[in-house]
C-alpha positions, 0 to 999 in steps of 0.5 A: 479492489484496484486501489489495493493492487496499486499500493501492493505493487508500489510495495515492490510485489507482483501477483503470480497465479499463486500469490503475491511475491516481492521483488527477491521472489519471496512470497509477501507475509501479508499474502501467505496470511490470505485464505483461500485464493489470491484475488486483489479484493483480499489485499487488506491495506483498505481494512488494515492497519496492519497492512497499511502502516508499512505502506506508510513507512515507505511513504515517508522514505520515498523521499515525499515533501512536507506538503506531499505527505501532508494528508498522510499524517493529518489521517495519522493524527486522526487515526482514520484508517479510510482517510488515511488509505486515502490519503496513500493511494493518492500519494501513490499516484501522484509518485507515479506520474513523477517517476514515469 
């Protein structure tokens, strides 16, 4: 899923034939816990809440507004995981057009 490689590499990881590593080379602990291959579909932050809340965290100290991180935390409230990953991708994109 393209979403999911987006928020990998908003984490800091880069994919590598052999897995998803950080920005220090060590491989992601969400990465050594995939089965089998290392292909974006098995990223998890779209079925996880595991995945996704570190993803959330980061969110929260990249320094976002109130009304940028506003549907965030209406998903967190709701505890809905598809709205809530939602909600990150979108902020995600939006980071990335300010810091380009």
């Amino acid at each position: 899923m393209k979403d999911n490689r987006l928020i990998a590499e908003f984490m800091g990881m880069q994919h590598t034939d052999i897995g998803w590593y950080d920005s220090e080379n060590v491989m992601s602990e969400y990465a050594c816990q995939m089965v089998g291959g290392n292909t974006f579909e098995e990223l998890q932050y779209d079925r996880s809440w595991d995945w996704l809340m570190p993803v959330v965290e980061t969110c929260y100290h990249n320094g976002a507004e109130e009304q940028e991180i506003g549907d965030i935390t209406h998903a967190l409230l709701d505890c809905d995981l598809k709205n809530l990953y939602d909600a990150v991708v979108e902020f995600i994109k939006e980071f990335n057009l300010k810091s380009q």
